[in-house]
C-alpha positions in Angstrom: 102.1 86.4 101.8 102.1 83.6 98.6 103.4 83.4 95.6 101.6 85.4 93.5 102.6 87.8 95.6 106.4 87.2 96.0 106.3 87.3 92.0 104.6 90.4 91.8 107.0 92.3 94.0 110.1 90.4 91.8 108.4 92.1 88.9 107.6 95.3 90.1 111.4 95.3 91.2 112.8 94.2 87.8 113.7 90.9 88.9 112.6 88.2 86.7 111.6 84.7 88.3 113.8 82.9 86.2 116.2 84.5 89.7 114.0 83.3 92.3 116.1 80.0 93.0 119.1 83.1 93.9 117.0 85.3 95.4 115.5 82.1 97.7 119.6 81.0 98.4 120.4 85.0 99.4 117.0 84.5 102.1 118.6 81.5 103.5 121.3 83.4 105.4 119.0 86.2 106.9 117.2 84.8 110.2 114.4 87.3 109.9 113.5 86.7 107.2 112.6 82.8 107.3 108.6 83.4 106.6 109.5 84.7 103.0 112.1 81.8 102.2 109.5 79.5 103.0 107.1 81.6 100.6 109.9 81.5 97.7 110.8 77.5 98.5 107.0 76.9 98.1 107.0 78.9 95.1 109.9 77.2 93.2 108.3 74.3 94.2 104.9 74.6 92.5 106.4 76.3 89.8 108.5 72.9 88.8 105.5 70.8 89.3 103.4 72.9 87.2 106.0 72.3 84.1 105.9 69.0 84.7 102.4 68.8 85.3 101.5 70.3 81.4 104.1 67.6 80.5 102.5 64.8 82.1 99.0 65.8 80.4 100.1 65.9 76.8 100.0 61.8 77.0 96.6 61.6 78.9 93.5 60.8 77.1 89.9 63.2 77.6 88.5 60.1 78.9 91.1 59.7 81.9 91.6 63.2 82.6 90.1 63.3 86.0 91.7 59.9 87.0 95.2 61.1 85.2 95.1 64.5 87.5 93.9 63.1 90.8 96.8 60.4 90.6 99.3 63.6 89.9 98.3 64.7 93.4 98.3 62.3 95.2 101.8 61.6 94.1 102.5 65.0 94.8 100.8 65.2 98.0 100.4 62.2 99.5 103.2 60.6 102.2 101.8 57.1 101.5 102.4 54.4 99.0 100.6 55.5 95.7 99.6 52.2 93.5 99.3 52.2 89.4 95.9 53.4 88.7 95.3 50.4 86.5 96.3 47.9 89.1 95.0 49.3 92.0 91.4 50.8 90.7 89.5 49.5 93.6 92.1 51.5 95.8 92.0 54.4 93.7 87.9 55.0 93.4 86.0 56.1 96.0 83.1 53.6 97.6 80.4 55.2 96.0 82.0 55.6 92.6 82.8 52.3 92.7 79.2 51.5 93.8 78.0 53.6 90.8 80.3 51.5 88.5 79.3 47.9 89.6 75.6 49.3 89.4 75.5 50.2 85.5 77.8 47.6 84.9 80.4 49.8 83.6 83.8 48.7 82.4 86.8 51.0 84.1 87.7 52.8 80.6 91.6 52.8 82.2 91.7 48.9 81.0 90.7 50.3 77.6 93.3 53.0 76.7 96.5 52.2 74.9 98.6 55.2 76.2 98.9 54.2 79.9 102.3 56.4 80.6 101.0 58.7 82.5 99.6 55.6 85.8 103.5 55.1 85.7 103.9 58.1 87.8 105.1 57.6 91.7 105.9 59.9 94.4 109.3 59.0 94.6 109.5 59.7 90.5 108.1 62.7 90.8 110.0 64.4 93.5 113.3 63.3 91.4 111.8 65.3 88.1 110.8 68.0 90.8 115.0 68.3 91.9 116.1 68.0 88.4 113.8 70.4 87.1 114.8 72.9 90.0 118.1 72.4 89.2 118.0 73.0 85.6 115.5 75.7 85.2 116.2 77.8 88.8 119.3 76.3 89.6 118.3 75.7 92.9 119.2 72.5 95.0 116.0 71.0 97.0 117.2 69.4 99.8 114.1 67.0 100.1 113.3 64.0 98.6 109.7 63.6 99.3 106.4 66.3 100.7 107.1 65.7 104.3 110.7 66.2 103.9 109.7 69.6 102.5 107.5 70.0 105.4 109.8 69.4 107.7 112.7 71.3 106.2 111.0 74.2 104.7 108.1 75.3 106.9 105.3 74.4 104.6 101.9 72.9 104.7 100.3 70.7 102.3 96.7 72.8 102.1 99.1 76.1 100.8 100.9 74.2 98.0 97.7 72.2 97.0 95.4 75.8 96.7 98.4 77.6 94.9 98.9 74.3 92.8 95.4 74.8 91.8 95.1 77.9 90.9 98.5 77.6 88.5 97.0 75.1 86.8 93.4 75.9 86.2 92.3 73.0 88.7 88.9 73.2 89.8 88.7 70.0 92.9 85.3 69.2 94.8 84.6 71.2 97.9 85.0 68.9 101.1 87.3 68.1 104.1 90.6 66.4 102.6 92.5 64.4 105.1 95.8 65.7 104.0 97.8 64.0 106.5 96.2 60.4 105.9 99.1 57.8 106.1 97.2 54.4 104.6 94.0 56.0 102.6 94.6 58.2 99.3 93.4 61.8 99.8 92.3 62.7 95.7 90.1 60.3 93.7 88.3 60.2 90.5 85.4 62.6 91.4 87.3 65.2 93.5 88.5 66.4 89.7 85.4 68.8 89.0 87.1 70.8 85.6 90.1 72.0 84.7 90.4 75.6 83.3 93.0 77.2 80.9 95.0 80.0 82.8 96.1 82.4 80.4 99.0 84.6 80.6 98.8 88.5 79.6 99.6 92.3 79.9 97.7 94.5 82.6 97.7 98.0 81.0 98.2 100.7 82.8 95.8 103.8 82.7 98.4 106.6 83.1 96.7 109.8 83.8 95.1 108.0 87.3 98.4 106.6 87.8 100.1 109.9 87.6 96.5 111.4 89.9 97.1 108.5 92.4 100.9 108.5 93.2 100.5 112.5 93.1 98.1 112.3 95.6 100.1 109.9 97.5 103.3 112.7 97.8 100.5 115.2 99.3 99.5 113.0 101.6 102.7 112.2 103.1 103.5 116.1 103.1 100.8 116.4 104.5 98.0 118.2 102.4 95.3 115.7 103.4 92.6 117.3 101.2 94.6 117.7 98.1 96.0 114.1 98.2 91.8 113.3 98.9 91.2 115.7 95.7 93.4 113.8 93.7 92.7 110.5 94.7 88.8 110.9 94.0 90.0 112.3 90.5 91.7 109.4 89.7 89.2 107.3 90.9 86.8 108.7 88.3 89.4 108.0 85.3 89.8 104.7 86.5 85.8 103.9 86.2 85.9 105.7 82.6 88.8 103.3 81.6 88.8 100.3 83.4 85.1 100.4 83.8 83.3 99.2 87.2 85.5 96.4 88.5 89.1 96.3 88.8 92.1 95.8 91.0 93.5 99.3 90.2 90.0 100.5 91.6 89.7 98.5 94.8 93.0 99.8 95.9 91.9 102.9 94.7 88.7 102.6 97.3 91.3 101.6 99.9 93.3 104.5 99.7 90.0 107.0 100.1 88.7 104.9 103.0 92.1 105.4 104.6 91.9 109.0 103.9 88.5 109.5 105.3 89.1 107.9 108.4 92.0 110.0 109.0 89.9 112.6 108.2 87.3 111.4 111.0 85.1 110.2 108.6 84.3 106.9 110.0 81.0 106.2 108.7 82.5 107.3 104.7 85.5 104.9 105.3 83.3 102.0 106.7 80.9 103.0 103.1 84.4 103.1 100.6 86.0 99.8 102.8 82.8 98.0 101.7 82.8 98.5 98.6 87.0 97.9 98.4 86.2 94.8 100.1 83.5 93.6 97.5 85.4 94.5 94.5 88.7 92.7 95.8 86.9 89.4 96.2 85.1 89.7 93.0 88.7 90.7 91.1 91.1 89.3 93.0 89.1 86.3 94.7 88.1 85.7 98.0 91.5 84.1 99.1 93.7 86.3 97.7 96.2 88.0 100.2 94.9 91.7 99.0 91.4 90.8 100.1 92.7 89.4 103.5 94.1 93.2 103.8 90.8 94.6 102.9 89.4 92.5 105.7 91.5 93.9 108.3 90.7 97.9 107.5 87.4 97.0 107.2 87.2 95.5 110.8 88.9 98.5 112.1 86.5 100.8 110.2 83.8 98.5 111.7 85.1 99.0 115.4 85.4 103.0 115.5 81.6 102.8 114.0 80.5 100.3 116.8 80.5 97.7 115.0 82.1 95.4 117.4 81.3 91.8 116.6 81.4 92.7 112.9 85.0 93.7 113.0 85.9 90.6 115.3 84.2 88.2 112.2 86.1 89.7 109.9 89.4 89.7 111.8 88.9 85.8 112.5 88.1 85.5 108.5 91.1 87.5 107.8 93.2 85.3 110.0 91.5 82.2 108.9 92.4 83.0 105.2 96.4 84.2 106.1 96.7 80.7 107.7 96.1 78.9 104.5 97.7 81.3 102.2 101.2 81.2 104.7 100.7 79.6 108.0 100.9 80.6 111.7 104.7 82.0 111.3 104.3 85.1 109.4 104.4 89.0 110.5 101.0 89.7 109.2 99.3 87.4 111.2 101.3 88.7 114.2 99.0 92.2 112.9 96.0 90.1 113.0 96.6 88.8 116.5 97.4 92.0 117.7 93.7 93.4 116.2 92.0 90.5 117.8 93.6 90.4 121.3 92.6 94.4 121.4 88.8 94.0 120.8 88.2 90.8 123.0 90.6 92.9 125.3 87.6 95.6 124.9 84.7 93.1 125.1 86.1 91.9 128.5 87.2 88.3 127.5 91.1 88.6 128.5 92.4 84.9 129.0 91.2 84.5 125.0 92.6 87.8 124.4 96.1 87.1 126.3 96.2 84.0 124.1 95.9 85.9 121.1 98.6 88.4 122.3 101.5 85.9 123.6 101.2 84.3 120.0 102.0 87.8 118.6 104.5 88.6 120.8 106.2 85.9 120.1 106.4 86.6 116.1 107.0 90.1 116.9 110.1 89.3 118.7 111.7 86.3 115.5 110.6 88.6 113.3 111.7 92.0 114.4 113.9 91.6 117.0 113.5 91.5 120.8 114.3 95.2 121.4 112.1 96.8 118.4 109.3 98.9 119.4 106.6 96.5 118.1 107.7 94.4 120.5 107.6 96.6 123.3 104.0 97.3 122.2 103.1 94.0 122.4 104.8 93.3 126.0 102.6 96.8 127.2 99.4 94.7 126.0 99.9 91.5 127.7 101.1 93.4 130.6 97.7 95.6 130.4 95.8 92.6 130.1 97.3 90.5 132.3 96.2 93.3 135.1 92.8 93.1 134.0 92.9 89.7 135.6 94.8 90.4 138.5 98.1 88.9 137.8 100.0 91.4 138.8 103.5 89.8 139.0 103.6 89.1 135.3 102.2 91.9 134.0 105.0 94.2 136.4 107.8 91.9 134.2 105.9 92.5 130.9 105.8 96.3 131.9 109.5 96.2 132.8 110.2 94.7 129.1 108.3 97.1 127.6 109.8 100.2 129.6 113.6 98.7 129.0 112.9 99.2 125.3 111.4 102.4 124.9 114.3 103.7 127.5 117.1 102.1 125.0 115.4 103.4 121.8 113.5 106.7 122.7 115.4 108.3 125.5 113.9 109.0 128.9 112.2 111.8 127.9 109.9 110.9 125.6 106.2 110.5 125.9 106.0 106.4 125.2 108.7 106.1 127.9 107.3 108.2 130.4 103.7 106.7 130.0 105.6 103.3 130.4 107.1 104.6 134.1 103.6 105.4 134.9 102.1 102.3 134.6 105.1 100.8 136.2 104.2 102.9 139.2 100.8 101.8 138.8 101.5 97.8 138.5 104.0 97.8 141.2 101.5 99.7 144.3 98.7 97.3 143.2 101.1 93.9 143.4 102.9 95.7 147.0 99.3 95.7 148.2 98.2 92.3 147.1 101.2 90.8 148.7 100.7 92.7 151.5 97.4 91.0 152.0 98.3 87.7 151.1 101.2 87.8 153.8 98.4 88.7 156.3 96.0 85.8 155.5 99.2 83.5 155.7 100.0 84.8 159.5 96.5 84.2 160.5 95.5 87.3 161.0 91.9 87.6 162.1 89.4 89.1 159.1 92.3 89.4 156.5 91.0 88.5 152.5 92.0 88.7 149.3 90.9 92.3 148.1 88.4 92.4 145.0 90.6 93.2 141.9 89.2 96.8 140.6 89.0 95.8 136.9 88.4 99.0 135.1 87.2 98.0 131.8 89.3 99.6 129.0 87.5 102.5 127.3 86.4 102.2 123.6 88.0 105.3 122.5 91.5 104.2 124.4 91.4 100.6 122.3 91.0 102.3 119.3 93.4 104.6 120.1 95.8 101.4 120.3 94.2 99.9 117.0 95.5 102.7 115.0 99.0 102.6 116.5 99.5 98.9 115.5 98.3 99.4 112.5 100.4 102.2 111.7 97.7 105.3 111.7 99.8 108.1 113.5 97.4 111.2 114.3 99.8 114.2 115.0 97.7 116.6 117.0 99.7 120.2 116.8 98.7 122.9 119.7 97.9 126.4 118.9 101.4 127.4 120.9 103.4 125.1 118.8 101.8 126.9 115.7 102.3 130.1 116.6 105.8 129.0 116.9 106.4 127.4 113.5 104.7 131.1 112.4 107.6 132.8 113.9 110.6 130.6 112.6 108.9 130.7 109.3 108.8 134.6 109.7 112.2 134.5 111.2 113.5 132.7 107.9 111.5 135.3 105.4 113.4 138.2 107.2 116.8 135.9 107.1 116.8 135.5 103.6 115.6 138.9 102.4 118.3 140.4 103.8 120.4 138.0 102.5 119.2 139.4 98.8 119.7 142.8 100.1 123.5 142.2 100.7 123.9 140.3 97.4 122.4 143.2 95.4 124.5 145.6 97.1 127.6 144.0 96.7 126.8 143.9 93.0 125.5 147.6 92.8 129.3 148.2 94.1 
């Protein structure tokens, strides 16, 4: 989802960053995959203006330091003209900092300092270090020569690159509204710089025995054995808290995990209790912003829903959504997720045109980022065609349903359960729109008495939303009949008896 991100999966992959200008120029050429290039463009990016950045500081005095960074970013950011510092100072200072000034009678200390290299910077000078420095240290070739031409070509936005910027670089800016598109005013001045903070590289050990505990657990889950996977889990939960002691990231994925399991389980209030406190250490490790808290968010709002906690788990999905938006922007799978979440509980709270909006915008991603015939995007056509019955256009939701049934048809067969309930509600859609034109046609004629028939809005059932929650989300609950395990009792019987007598023969033919 950013950066930090994109370098931890290079790492975990064996790929070091110094091949991230390649590995940007091989996700060029795939279509779908035009969210992360913009992700790695952004990265490369920040990464040059973060060398030259520590460059530009070493001739900066303590005394201009806030000044020195502020004019950095503004030539990094800004579109507009940026002036010299030392000529422009009016320009450069806020009004009430230069109110402050002419009050005490202060003397700008940038007149004062010898070492003035750094006011030399421009955007234009920068942008050409920023190609060079690509060049000779990723070699990868920008194809901008200023922020808007990065915009415009890569897919970016100025509010990701200036928090990632900050956070490489120890940063700490005031908190208010920045005009970041302002064409004739500067965006950073003098007191916007509130600190700047060493950021200090180093090793994240490993504690191996909850390691070896966790990713065992993990194989029993996905063969199935629910409670040992939960057995194991919890035990490496507690090595974790003896070694890594009460907050870590380790542990709040750890949380995550036995949430997960325990709603699975049916344990919704436990997973809602674990989620919390996944949530709370994940801000407090990882920081509020960070794309692994955004996930927290999102399991804790489902949690939230299946304990009736409606209006909890709609805050959180708007802060989850919120937060994706300035790590990535609008054009990115996950938020596709988040949509999805959000249309489904106003869907259940009866406010569908806010809801459809929601799920048109996810449809749409669904079908640039996965295809037009995928099953996600069938999912999301059935939604908008379900909501769009709800209020009574009936027309559109019969062509949404006919989308979705087309691509279950092509990818599941006829017979399968998904395609058959798609039929069904084709049925359905099709006899309510014959008899809404059928009235229509009557009040058109004239006929005496003929109206519009009330639209019989059944609202949506909370157990049937969260039924769809969990299949967007990827929680699959296989529910096995007692025939179809007497069944698997006889072929497993069946293969006992096979394979005894197999033994029987070989030991007879080796008696002979």
């Amino acid at each position: 989802m950013d950066g930090s991100t994109l370098s931890e999966a290079l790492h975990n992959r064996g790929i070091n960053i110094r091949y991230l200008g390649k590995v940007t120029n091989l996700l060029v050429k795939v279509k779908k995959l035009e969210y992360l290039h913009s992700i790695a463009v952004s990265e490369l990016i920040l990464r040059a203006a973060k060398h030259i950045f520590i460059t530009y500081l070493q001739g900066v005095d303590m005394m201009n330091l806030s000044v020195a960074i502020a004019h950095f970013l503004n030539c990094f950011l800004y579109s507009g003209t940026v002036s010299n510092p030392l000529q422009g100072q009016d320009e450069f200072q806020s009004r009430n900092n230069k109110k402050k000034n002419k009050r005490r009678g202060r003397v700008n200390p940038l007149a004062c300092s010898d070492n003035n290299e750094w006011a030399n910077l421009t955007p234009k000078s920068l942008w050409n270090q920023l190609k060079c420095e690509l060049k000779s240290y990723f070699d990868y070739d920008l194809q901008a020569n200023d922020i808007e031409s990065a915009i415009d070509t890569y897919g970016l936005q100025k509010i990701s690159l200036l928090r990632s910027f900050c956070i490489k670089t120890g940063i700490q800016i005031l908190l208010r509204d920045y005009n970041l598109e302002s064409k004739n005013k500067l965006i950073f001045y003098e007191e916007d710089i509130l600190n700047i903070f060493p950021v200090v590289k180093h090793i994240n050990p490993r504690a191996t025995d909850a390691y070896n505990f966790y990713t065992t657990g993990q194989n029993k889950i996905q063969q199935g054995y629910l409670k040992d996977g939960y057995e194991l889990i919890t035990e490496a939960l507690n090595l974790l808290n003896n070694v890594y002691g009460a907050m870590h990231p380790e542990i709040a994925q750890c949380l995550r995990m036995i949430a997960r399991l325990n709603y699975i389980m049916g344990e919704h209030g436990d997973a809602l209790a674990y989620q919390q406190k996944a949530v709370l250490m994940s801000e407090r490790v990882n920081g509020i912003d960070h794309p692994y808290t955004i996930v927290e968010y999102a399991h804790l709002a489902l949690y939230c829903f299946a304990n009736s906690q409606v209006s909890t788990a709609l805050k959180l999905l708007y802060r989850a959504r919120y937060l994706a938006v300035l790590n990535c922007g609008e054009n990115h799978p996950e938020v596709a997720l988040l949509d999805s979440n959000i249309s489904l509980i106003l869907h259940a709270v009866g406010e569908y045109e806010l809801s459809l909006r929601f799920l048109e915008k996810a449809l749409a991603l669904n079908i640039k980022y996965f295809g037009a015939k995928s099953l996600k995007v069938a999912v999301s056509y059935h939604l908008v065609a379900r909501t769009q019955s709800c209020m009574g256009n009936f027309r559109s939701a019969l062509n949404n349903e006919k989308e979705a049934y087309a691509i279950y048809k092509q990818q599941l067969g006829e017979n399968h359960e998904k395609t058959k309930e798609s039929s069904e509600c084709l049925k359905h859609l099709t006899q309510q729109a014959v008899v809404l034109q059928k009235k229509m046609n009557e009040i058109y004629t004239g006929k005496n008495g003929a109206s519009l028939p009330p639209i019989q809005i059944q609202p949506p059932s909370m157990g049937s939303v969260l039924d769809m929650l969990n299949v967007i989300n990827g929680i699959l609950f296989v529910q096995i009949s007692q025939e179809d395990i007497e069944h698997f009792k006889a072929e497993i019987e069946k293969r006992q008896i096979e394979e005894s007598s197999e033994e029987q023969t070989k030991k007879e033919i080796k008696a002979q």
